[in-house]
N, C-alpha and C positions, 0 to 999 in steps of 0.2 A: 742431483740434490745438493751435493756440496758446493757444486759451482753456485746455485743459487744462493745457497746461505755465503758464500766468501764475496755476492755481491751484495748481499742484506748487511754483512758487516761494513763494507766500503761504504758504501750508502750511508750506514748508521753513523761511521767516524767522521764524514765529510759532515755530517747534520752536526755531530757534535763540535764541530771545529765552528762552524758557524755561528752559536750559541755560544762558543765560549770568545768567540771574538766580538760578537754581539755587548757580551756583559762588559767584556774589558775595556771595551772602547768607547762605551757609555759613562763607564764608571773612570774609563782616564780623563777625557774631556768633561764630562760632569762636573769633576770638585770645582776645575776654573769657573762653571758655569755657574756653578752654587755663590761661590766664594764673590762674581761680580757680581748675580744678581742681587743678594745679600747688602752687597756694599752700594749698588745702585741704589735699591729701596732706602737706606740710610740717609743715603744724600740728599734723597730726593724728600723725603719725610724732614730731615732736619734744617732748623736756622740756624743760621749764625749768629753767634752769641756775641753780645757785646764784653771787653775787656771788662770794663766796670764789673761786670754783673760775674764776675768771675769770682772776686769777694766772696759770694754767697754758694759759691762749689767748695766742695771736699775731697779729698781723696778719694780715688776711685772713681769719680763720675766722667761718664763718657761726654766729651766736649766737639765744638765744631765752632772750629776760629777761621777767620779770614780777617788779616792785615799787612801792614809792610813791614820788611825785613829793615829791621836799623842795627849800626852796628854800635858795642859797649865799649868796644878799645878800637884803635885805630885799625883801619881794612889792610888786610893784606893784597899786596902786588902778586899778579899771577906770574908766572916765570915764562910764558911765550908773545902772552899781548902786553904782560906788563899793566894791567888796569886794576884799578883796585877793586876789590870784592869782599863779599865776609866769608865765603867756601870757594876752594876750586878743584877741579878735579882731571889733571892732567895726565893723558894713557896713551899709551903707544904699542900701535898692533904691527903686526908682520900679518901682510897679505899674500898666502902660494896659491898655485894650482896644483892640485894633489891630482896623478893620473895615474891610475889603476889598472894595468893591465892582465887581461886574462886569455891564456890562450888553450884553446880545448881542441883535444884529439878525439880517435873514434869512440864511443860511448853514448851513454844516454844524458842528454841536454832537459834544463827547466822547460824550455820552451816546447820539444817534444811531448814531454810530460804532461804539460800542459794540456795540447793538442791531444793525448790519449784520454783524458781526465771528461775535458770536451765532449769527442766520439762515445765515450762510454753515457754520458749523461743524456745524450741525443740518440742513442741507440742504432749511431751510423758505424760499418765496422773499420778499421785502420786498413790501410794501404798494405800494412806488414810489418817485419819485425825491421826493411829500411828505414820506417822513417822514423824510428827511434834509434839510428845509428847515423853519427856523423861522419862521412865518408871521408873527410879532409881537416885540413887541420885549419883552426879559426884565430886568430886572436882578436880579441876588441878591447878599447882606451876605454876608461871613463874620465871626464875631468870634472873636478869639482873645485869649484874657488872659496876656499876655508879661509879663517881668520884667527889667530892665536893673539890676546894679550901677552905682550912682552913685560911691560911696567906700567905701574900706576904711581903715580904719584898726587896725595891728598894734603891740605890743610883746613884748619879752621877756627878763625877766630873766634872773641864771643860776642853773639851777637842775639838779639829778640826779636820778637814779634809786637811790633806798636799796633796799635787802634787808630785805623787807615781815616774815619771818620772823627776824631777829634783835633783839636788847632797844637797839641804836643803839648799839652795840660795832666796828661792821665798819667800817673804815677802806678799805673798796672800792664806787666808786659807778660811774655808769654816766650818761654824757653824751650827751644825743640831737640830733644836727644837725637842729632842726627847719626851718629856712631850704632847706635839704638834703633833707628830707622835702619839702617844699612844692614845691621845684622839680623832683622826681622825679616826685610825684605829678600835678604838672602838664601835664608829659610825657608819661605815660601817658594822661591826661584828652585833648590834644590830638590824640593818635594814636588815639581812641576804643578803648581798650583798656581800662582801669579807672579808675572813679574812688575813689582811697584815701582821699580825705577825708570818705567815709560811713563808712569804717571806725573816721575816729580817735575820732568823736563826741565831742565837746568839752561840758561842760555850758553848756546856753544858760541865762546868769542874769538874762537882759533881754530883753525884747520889746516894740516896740510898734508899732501901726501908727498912723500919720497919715491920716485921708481928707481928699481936696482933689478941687476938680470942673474939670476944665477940659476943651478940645477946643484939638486942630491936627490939621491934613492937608491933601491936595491933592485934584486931582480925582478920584482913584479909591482914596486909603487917610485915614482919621480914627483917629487917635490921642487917644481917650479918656482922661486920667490918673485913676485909681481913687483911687491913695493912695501911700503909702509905707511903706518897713515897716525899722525899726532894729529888728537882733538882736545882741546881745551875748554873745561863747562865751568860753570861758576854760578855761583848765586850772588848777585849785586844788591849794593843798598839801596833802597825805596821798590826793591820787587814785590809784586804780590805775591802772597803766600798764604794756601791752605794749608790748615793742617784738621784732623780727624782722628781724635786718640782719648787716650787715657789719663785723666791726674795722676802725676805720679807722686808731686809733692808739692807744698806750697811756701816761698821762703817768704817772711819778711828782711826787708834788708835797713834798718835803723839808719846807718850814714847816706843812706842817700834817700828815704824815706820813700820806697817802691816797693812792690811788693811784686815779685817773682812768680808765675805760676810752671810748673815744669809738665812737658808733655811729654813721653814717652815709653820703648819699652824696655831698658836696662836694669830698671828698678825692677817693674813687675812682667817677670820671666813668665807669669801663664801669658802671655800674650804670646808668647813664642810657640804655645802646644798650638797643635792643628784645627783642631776643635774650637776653642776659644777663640786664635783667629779669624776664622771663618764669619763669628756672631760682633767679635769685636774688632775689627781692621785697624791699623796705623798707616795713615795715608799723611803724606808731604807732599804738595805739589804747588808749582809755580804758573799753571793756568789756570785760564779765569774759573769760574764754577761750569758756566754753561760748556767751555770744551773739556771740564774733567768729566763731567756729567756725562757728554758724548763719548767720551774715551772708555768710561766703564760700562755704556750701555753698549756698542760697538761690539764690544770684550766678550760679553754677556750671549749677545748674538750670534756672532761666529763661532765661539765656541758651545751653546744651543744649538745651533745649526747640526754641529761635526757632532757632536753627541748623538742625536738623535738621526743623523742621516747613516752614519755607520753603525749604528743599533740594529734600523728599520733593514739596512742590506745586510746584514749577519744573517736576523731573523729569516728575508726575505728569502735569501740563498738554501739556509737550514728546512724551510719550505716546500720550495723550489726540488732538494735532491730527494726528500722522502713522498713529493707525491708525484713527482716521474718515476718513480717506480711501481705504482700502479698501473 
């Protein structure tokens, strides 16, 4: 009688492991999937607004610009291709091979375990208490090829957003907090909800990589360095540029008789809670509409997919152990 009840519990724990992995793994992959599909619908529902008709916005209205990038003061020089730009953004990684070694004596192995987990759910009995004992000694590598930021180095001149469709008449531009951008989307990065900076695609106008050979580790990890690798991005003048935000403020500027519109979210910080995000997105990006458009419904997809395909195998497994016990 007790044997059966200490397999009613096994049983129950495996069921309950699967449920809670069900929930978690829906609800990890979810938010992304909320957060693009959300931001899809946006896109897809909104025009783009003409500069002009900006005049007639306030504080606070949610806006959806498309124009080119011109710049207010003269572009800055990048420091690897040397071209001028109004941002650039140059980083230098260290690429190793991290190899992890494990060496296992006689004892009980995952793998065994496994294999007993198996037999017990199949109702076939085990070989014996061998072959949950490693007779010999094992070791195995893993290698993994990691990537650490070493530096980054940023600048940014000032620069707007013109109205790509008029002859360079319009005395209305449009200002993009990108410091504000970066710290939003970092935010989001950190809470594994989205990463916006695949969205803004920057043209990379430098690359190179360094190889160098070295080794460090300890007793059970070697740190291989491959190489290194400088990439250089930048946003140039006459880029196309979405943006999808918030007024944050609106200047008139008297000496030069233009009127400024600011987008961003350094002013207004709920933009920054999770919540708010989700309904109201800050997106910069420098692809046309129809590949941002692909790029968040893509987003949407795969991680739709990973949601509910590891929900349905949770569930399915949690299933699975309580009606083989029958």
């Amino acid at each position: 009688m007790s044997r059966l009840l200490g397999v009613s519990e096994l049983r129950l724990g495996l069921a309950l492991c699967g449920v809670l992995f069900s929930a978690g793994t829906g609800w990890w992959y979810g938010r992304k999937f909320v957060f693009c599909f959300r931001l899809s619908s946006r896109l897809r529902q909104a025009k783009p607004l003409g500069l002009k008709n900006l005049l007639d916005c306030d504080e606070g209205d949610y806006v959806y610009i498309v124009g080119t990038a011109k710049p207010r003061r003269k572009p800055l020089k990048t420091p690897m291709a040397n071209k001028d730009c109004l941002y650039y953004s140059l980083t230098k990684r260290h690429i190793y091979e991290n190899i992890q070694t494990k060496t296992t004596k006689g004892g009980v192995t995952v793998g065994s375990m496994f294999r007993v987990i198996l037999s017990f759910l199949s109702r076939k009995p085990t070989t014996g208490t061998s072959s949950l004992v490693a007779s010999h000694q094992i070791t195995k590598g893993i290698r993994n090829v990691e990537e650490d930021i070493l530096t980054t180095e940023k600048d940014c001149t000032d620069w707007v957003i013109a109205d790509s469709s008029d002859d360079g008449d319009s005395n209305v531009f449009v200002k993009v907090d990108l410091d504000g951008f970066f710290e939003y989307a970092s935010h989001l990065k950190d809470l594994r909800v989205a990463d916006l900076k695949d969205y803004l695609s920057l043209t990379r106008i430098f690359e190179r990589f360094e190889e160098t050979k070295g080794a460090r580790g300890g007793s059970n990890k070697i740190f291989r360095t491959i190489g290194y690798t400088v990439v250089e991005e930048a946003l140039l003048e006459n880029d196309h540029v979405i943006v999808f935000g918030e007024i944050s403020k609106i200047v008139k500027e008297d000496n030069e008789n233009a009127t400024i519109v600011c987008i961003g979210s350094a002013i207004n910080q709920n933009l920054l809670d999770l919540k708010t995000a989700r309904v109201r997105p800050f997106v910069i990006s420098t692809k046309s509409q129809s590949a941002l458009m692909r790029s968040v419904e893509t987003d949407a997809l795969n991680t739709g997919f990973k949601a509910a395909f590891f929900s349905i195998a949770g569930f399915a497994f949690s299933v699975y152990v309580v009606a083989s016990a029958r």
